[in-house]
FIMARKE-388183 format. One record per residue (C-alpha): chain; x, y, z; residue in three letters. Coordinates in Angstrom, 3 decimals. Layout:
N
+-------+----------+----------+----------+-------+
| bavex |        u |        v |        w | marvo |
+-------+----------+----------+----------+-------+
|     A |        X |        Y |        Z |   ALA |
...
+-------+----------+----------+----------+-------+
This chain:
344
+-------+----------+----------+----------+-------+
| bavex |        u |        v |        w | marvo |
+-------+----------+----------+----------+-------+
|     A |   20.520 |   14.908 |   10.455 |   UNK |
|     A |   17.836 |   16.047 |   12.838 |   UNK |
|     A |   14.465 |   16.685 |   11.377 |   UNK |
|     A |   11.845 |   19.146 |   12.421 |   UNK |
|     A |    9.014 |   16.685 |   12.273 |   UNK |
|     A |    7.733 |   14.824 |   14.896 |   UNK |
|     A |   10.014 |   16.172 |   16.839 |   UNK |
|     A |    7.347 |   17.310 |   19.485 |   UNK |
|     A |    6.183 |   13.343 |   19.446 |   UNK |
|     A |    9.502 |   11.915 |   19.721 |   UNK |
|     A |   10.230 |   14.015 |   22.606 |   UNK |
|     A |    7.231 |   13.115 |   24.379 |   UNK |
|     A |    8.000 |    9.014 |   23.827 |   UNK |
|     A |   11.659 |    9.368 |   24.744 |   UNK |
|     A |   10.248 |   10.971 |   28.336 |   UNK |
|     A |    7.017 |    8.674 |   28.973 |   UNK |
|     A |    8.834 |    5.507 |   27.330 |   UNK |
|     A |   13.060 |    5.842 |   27.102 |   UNK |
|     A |   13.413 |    1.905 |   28.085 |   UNK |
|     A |   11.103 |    1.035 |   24.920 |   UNK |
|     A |   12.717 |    3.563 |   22.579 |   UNK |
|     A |   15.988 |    2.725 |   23.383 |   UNK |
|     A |   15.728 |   -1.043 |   23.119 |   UNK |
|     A |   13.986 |    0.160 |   19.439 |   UNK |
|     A |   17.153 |    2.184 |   18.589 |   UNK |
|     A |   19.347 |   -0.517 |   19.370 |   UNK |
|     A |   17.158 |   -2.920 |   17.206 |   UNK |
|     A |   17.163 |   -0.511 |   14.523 |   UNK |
|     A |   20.951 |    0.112 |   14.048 |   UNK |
|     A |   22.276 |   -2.291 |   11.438 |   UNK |
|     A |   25.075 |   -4.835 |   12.437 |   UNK |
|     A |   28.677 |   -3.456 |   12.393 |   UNK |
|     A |   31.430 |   -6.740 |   11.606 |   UNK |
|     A |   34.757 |   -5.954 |   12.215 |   UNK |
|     A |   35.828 |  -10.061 |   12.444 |   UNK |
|     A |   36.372 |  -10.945 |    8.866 |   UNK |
|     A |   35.334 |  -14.520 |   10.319 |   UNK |
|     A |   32.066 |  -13.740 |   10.577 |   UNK |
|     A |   31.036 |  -12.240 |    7.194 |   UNK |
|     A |   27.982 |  -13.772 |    5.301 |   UNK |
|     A |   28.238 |  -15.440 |    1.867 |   UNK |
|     A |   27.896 |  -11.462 |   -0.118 |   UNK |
|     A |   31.141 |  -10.170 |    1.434 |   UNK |
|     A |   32.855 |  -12.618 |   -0.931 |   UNK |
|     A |   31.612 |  -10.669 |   -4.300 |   UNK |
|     A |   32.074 |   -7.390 |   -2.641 |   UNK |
|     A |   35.258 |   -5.700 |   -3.807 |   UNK |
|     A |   37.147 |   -4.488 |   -6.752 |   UNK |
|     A |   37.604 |   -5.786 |  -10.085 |   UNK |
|     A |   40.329 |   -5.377 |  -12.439 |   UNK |
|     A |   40.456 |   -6.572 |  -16.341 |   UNK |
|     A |   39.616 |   -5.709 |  -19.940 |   UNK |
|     A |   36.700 |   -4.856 |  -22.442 |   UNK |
|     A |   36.227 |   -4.063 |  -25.875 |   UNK |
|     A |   34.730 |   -0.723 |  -26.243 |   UNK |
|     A |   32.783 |    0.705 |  -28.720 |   UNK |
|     A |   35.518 |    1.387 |  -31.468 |   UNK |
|     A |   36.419 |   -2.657 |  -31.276 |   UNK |
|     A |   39.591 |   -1.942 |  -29.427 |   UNK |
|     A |   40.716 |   -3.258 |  -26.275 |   UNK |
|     A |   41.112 |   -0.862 |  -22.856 |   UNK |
|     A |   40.960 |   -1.541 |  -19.397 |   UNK |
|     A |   38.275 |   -1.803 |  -16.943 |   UNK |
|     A |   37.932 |   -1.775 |  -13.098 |   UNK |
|     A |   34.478 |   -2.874 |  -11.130 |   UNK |
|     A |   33.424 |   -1.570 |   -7.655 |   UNK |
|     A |   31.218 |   -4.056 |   -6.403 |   UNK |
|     A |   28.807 |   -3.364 |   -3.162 |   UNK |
|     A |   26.714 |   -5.325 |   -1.245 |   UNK |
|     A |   24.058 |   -3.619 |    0.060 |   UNK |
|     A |   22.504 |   -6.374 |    2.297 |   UNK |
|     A |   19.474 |   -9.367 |    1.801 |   UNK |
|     A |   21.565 |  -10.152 |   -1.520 |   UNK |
|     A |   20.497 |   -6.685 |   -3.186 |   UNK |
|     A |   23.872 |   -4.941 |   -4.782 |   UNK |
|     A |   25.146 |   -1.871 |   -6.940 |   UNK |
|     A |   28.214 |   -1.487 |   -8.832 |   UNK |
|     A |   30.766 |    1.260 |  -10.731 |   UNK |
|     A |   32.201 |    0.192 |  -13.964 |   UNK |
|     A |   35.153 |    2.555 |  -14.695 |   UNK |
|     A |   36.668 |    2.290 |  -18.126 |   UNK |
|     A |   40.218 |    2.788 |  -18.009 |   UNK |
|     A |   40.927 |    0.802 |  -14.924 |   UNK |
|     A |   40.455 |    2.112 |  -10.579 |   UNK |
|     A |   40.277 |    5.305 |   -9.431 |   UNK |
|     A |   43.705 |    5.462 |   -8.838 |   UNK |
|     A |   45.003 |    3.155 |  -11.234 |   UNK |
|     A |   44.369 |    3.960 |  -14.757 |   UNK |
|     A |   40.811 |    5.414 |  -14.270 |   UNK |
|     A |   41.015 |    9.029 |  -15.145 |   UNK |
|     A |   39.846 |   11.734 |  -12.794 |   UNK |
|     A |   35.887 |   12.422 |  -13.610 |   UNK |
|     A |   36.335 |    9.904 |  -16.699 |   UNK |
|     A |   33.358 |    7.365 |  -17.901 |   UNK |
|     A |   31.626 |    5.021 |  -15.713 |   UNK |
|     A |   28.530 |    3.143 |  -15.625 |   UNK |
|     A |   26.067 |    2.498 |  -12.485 |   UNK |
|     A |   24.452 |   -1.293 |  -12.458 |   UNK |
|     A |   22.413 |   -2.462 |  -10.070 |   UNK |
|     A |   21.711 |   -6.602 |   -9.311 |   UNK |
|     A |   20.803 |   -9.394 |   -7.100 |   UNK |
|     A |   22.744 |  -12.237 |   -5.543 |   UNK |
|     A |   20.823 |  -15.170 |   -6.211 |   UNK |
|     A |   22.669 |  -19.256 |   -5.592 |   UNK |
|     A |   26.120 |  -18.392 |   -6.431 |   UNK |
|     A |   25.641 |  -15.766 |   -8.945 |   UNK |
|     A |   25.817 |  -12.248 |   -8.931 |   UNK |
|     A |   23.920 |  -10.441 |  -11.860 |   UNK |
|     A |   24.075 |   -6.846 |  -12.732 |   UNK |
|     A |   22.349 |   -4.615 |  -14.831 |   UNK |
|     A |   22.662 |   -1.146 |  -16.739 |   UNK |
|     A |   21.170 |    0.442 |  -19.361 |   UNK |
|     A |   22.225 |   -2.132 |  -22.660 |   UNK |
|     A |   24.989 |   -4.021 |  -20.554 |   UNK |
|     A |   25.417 |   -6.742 |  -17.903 |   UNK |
|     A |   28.157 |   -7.658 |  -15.476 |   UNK |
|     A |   27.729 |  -11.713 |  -14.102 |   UNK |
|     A |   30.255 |  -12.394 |  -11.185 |   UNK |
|     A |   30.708 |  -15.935 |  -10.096 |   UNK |
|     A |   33.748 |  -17.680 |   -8.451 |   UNK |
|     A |   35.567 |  -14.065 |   -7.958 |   UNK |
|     A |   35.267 |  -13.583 |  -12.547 |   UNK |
|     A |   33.275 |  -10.930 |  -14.184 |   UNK |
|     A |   31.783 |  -11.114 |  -17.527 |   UNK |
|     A |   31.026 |   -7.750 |  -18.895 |   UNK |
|     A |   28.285 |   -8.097 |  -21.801 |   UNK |
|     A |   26.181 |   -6.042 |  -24.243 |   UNK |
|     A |   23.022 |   -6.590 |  -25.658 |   UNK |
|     A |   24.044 |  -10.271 |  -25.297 |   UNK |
|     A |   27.360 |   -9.941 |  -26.816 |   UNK |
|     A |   30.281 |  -10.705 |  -24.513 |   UNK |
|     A |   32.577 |   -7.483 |  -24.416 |   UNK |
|     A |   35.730 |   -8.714 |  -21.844 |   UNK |
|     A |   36.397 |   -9.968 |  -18.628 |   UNK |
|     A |   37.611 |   -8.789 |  -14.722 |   UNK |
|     A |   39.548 |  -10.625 |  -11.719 |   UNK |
|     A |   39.100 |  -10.131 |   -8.535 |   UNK |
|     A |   41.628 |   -7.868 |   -7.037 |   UNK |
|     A |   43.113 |   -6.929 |   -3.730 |   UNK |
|     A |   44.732 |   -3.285 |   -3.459 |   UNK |
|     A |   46.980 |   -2.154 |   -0.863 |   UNK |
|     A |   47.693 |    1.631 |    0.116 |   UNK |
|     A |   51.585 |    2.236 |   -0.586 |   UNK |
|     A |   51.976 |    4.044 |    2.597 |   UNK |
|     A |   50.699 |    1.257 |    4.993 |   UNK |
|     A |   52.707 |    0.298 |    7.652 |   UNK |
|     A |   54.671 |    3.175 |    7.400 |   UNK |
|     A |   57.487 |    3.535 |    9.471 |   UNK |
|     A |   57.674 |    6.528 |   11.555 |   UNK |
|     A |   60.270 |    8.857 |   10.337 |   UNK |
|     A |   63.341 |   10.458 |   11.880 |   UNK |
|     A |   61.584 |   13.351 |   14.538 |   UNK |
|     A |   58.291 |   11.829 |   14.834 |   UNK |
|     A |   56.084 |   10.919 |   18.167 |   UNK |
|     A |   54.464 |    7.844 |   17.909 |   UNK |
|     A |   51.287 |    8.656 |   19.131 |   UNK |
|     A |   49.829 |    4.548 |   19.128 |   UNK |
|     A |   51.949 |    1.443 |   18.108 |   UNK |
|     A |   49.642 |   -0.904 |   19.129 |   UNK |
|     A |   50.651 |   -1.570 |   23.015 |   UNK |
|     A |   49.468 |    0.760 |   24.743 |   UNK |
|     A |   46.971 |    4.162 |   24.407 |   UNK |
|     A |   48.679 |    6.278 |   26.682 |   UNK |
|     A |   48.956 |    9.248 |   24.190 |   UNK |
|     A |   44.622 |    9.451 |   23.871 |   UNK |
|     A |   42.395 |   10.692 |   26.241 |   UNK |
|     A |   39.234 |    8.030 |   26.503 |   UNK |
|     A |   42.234 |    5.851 |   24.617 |   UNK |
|     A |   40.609 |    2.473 |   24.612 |   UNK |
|     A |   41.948 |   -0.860 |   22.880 |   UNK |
|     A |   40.874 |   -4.053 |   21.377 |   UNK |
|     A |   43.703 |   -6.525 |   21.371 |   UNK |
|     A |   46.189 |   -3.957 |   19.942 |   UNK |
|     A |   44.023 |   -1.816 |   17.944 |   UNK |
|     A |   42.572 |    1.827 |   19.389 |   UNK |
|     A |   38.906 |    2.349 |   19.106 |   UNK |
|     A |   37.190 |    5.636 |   18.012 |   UNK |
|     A |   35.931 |    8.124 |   20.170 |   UNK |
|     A |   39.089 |    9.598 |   21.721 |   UNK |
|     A |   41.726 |   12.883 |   21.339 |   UNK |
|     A |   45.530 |   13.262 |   21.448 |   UNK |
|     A |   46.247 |   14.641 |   24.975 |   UNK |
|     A |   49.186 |   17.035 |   23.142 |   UNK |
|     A |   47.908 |   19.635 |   20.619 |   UNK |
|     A |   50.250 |   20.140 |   17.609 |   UNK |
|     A |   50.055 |   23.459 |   15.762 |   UNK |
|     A |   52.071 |   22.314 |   11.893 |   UNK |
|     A |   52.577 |   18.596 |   11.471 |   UNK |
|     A |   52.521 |   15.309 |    9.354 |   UNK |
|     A |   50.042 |   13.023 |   10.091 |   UNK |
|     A |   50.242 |    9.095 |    9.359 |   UNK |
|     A |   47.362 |    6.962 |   10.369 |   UNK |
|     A |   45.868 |    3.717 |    9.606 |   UNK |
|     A |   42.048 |    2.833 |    9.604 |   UNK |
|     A |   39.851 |   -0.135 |    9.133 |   UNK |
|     A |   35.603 |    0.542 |    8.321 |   UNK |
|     A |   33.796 |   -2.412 |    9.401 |   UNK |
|     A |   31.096 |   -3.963 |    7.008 |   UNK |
|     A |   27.921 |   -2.510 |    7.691 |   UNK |
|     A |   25.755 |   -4.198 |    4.407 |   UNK |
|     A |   22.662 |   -2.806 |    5.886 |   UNK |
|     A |   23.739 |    0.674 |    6.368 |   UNK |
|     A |   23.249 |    3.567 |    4.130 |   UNK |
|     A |   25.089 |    6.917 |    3.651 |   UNK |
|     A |   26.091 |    8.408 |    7.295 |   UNK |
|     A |   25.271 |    5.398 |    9.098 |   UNK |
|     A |   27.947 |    2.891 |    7.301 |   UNK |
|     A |   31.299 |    3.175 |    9.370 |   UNK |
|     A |   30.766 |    6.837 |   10.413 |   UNK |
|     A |   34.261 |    8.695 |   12.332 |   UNK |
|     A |   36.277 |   11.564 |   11.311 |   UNK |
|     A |   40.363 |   12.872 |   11.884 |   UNK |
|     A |   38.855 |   16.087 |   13.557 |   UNK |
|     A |   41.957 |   18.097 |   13.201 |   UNK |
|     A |   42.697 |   20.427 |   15.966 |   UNK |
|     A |   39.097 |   19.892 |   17.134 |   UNK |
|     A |   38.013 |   21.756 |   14.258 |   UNK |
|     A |   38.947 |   20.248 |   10.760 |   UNK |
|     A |   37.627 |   17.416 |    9.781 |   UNK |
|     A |   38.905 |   14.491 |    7.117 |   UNK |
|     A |   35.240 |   12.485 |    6.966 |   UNK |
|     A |   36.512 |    8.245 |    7.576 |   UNK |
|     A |   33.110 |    6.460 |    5.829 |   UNK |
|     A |   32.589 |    3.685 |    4.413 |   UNK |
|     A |   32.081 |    5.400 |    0.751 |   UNK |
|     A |   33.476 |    2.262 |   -1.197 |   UNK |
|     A |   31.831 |    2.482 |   -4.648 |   UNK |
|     A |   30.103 |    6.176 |   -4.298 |   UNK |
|     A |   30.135 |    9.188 |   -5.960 |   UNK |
|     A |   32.903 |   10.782 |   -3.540 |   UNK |
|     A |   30.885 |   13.814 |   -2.382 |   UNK |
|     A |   31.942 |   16.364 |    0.267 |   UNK |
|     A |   30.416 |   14.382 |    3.053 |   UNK |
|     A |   31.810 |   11.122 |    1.985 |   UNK |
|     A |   35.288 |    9.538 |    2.987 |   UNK |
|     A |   38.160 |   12.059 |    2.073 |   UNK |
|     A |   36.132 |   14.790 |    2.257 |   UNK |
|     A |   36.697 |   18.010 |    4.122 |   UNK |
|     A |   33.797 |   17.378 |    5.530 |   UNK |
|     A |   30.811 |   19.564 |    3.907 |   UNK |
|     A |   33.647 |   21.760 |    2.260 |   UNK |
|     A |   35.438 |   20.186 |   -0.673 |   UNK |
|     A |   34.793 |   16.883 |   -1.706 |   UNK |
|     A |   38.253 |   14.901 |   -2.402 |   UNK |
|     A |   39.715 |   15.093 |   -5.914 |   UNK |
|     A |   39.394 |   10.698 |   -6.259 |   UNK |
|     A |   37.292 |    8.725 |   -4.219 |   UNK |
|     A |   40.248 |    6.128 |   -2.892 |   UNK |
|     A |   37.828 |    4.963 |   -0.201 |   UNK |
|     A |   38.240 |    0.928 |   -0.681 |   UNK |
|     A |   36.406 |   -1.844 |    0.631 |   UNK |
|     A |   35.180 |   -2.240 |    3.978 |   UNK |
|     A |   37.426 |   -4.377 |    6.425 |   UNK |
|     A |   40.132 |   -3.357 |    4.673 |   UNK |
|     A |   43.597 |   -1.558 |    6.526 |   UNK |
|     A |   43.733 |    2.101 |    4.705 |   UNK |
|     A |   45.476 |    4.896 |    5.234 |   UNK |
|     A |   45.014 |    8.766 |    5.552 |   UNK |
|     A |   49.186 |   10.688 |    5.289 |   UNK |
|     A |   47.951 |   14.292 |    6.317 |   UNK |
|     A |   50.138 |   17.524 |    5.886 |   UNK |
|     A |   48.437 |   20.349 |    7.721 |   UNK |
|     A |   49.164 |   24.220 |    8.208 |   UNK |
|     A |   47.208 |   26.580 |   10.571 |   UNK |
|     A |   45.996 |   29.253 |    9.775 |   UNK |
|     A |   48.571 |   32.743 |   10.866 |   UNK |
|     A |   46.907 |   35.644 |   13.331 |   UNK |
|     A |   47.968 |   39.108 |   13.534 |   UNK |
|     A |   48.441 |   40.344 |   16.951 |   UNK |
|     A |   44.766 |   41.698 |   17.008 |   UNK |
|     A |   43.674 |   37.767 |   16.903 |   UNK |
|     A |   42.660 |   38.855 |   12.707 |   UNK |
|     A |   43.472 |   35.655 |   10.399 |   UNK |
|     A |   45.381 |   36.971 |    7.757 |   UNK |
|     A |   45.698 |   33.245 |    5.946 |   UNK |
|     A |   44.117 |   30.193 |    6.037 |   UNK |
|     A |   44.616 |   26.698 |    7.161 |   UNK |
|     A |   46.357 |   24.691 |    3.864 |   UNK |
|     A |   46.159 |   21.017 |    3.660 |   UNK |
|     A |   47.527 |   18.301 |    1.384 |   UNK |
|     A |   45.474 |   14.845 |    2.036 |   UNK |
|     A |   46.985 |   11.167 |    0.320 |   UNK |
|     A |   44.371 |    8.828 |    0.963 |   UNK |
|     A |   45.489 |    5.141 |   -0.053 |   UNK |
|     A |   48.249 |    7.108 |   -1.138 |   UNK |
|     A |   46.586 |    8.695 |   -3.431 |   UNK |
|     A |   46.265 |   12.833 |   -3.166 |   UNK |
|     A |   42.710 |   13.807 |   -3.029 |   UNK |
|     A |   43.824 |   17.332 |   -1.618 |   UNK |
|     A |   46.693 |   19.248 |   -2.675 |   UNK |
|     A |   47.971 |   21.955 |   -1.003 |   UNK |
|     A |   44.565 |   23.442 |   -0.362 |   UNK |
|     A |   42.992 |   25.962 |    1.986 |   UNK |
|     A |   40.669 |   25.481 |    4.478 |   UNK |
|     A |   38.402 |   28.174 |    4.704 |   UNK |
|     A |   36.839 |   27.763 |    8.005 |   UNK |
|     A |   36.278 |   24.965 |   10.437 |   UNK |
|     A |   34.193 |   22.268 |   10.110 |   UNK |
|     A |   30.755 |   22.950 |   11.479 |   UNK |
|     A |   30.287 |   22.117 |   15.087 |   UNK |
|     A |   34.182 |   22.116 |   15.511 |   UNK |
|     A |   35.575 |   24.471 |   17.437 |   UNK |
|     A |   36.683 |   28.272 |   16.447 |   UNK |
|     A |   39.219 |   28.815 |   14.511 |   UNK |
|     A |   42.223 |   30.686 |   16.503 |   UNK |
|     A |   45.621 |   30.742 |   17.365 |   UNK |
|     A |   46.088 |   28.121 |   19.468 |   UNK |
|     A |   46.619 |   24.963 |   18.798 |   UNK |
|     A |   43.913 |   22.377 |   20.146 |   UNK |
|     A |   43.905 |   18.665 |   20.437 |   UNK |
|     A |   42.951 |   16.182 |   17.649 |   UNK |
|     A |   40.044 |   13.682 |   17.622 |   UNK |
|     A |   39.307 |   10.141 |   16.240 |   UNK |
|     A |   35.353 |   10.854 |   16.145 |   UNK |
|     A |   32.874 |    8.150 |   17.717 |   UNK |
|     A |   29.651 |    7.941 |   15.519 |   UNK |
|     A |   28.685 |    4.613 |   17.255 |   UNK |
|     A |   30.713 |    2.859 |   14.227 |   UNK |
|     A |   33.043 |    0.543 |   15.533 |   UNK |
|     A |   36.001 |    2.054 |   13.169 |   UNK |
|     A |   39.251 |    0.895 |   14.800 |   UNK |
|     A |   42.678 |    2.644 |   14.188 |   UNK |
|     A |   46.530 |    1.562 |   14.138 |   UNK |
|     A |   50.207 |    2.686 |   13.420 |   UNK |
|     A |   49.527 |    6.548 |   14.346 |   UNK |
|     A |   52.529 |    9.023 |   14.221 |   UNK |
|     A |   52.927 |   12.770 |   13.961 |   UNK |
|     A |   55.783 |   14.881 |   12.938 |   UNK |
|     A |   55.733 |   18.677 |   14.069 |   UNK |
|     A |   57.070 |   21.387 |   12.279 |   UNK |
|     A |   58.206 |   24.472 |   14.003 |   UNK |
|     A |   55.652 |   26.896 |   13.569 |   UNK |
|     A |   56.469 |   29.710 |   11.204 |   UNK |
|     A |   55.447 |   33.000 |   10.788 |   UNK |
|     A |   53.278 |   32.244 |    7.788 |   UNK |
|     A |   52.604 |   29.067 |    5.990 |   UNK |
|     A |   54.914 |   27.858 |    3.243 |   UNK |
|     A |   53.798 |   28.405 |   -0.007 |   UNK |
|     A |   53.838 |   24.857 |   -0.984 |   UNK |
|     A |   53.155 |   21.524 |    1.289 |   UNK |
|     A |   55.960 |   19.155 |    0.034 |   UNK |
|     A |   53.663 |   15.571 |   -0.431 |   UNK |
|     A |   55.327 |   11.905 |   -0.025 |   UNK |
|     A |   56.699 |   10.524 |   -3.279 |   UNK |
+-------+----------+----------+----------+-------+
């Protein structure tokens, strides 16, 4: 976010110097790897985590890890007890933040009174020295990916060709960010696929930054939030409005998926809104917005009003690539229906 200070200075280098400050940008940006080829040694402990502890009562219960790398062998974890979010952990349940260091082949973490060791893709959860349980490695897959379009959708990309995007641009047969539908659809099911790259480096905004910018002015946040807090500018947000129910962001490099029901908001014939937009968002397959209402766009989007606009995949500079896009419209009613009927 821009920042009042210095901004006089920085003004006055960009004009006298913009060769130097460029090249300086460019040097600053962390790396962005989409090739899971060329991954360092850390992406291998990255990931989630899946097994079982013995908690304070002496019984046995599930856990699930979140494991991050953060870059330069520096990490930071989530222990959830009762499993993932969105597979046994419950919503706003207990979890526990650790913090380590990669150092040989060994990944050791730390939080208050417990430890987590990783090494050959096992956990050992301990405290105070006494060995609690154990986690595997584990691979999750959303439940809508590769989802066939249905009966009375458009296929918007399949892979050969970009034709339905304005600024549509490919690698082999995957779209890049940074373009718009050339339709605008008013009601409609949305079905799209998304992979973050791994950005170790980054921090917050800056790791695997784009956004489904809904009729050019809602926006579903894509970030890489993997093991966060799940905050309303974090992946699955409304971005700045609500923050999603679950964080269901996984890990980076990763194919995920965003199935998007989404109402406009009705007019009168005076151009007054007399309701708002409603949404329902699975993420991962997961619903992390449920029939909700969007209050207003998102804020540099454009006004809200009766027409329809175009939608955008938004280019941060992130290489975030997208496949297997498809949209179904709905006939545009007089009002919204009162509920948004969500995948099984």
């Amino acid at each position: 976010m821009p920042r009042f200070a210095g901004w006089l200075l920085a003004g006055l280098l960009c004009f006298s110097m913009p060769a130097v400050t460029k090249a300086a940008d460019e040097k600053a940006k962390p790396a962005a790897i989409t090739d899971i080829s060329k991954v360092g040694d850390e992406f291998a402990y990255q990931g989630e985590y899946l097994g079982s502890v013995v908690n304070a009562c002496r019984r046995c219960e599930p856990v699930g890890l979140q494991v991050v790398s953060l870059g330069k062998g520096d990490f930071q974890a989530v222990e959830y007890r009762g499993g993932l979010p969105g597979y046994g952990w419950p919503m706003n349940g207990e979890r526990t933040k650790y913090t380590g260091k990669l150092e040989g082949s060994t990944l050791t973490l730390n939080a208050e009174g417990r430890q987590i060791v990783i090494a050959n893709g096992a956990a050992s959860v301990t405290s105070n020295g006494w060995s609690l349980g154990n986690a595997a490695k584990v691979t999750r897959q959303s439940p809508t990916l590769g989802q066939t379009a249905p009966w009375g959708a458009k296929v918007l990309f399949d892979g050969t060709n970009a034709d339905h995007f304005k600024d549509g641009k490919l690698e082999g047969n995957l779209l890049k960010e940074g373009c718009e539908t050339k339709e605008a659809f008013g009601d409609f099911q949305l079905h799209i696929e998304y992979m973050l790259p791994y950005m170790p480096l980054a921090r917050g905004q800056a790791r695997g930054n784009s956004g489904v910018y809904i009729q050019s002015r809602y926006e579903v946040q894509v970030l890489d939030s993997f093991g966060l807090d799940g905050i309303e500018n974090e992946c699955g947000s409304l971005y700045k409005q609500r923050r999603p129910d679950l964080n269901m962001c996984l890990p980076p490099l990763t194919w995920q998926t965003y199935d998007i029901w989404f109402f406009s908001p009705r007019f009168d014939e005076a151009g007054k809104k007399i309701q708002n937009a409603q949404i329902t968002v699975l993420h991962n397959g997961v619903a992390v917005h449920n029939q909700v209402e969007v209050t207003a766009k998102t804020g540099g989007g454009a006004q809200e009003g009766p027409k329809a606009l175009i939608t955008k995949l938004q280019n941060h500079g992130d290489p975030v690539r997208f496949r297997n896009i498809w949209i179904v419209p709905y006939v545009q009613q007089t009002t919204c229906p009162v509920s948004i009927a969500a995948a099984n």
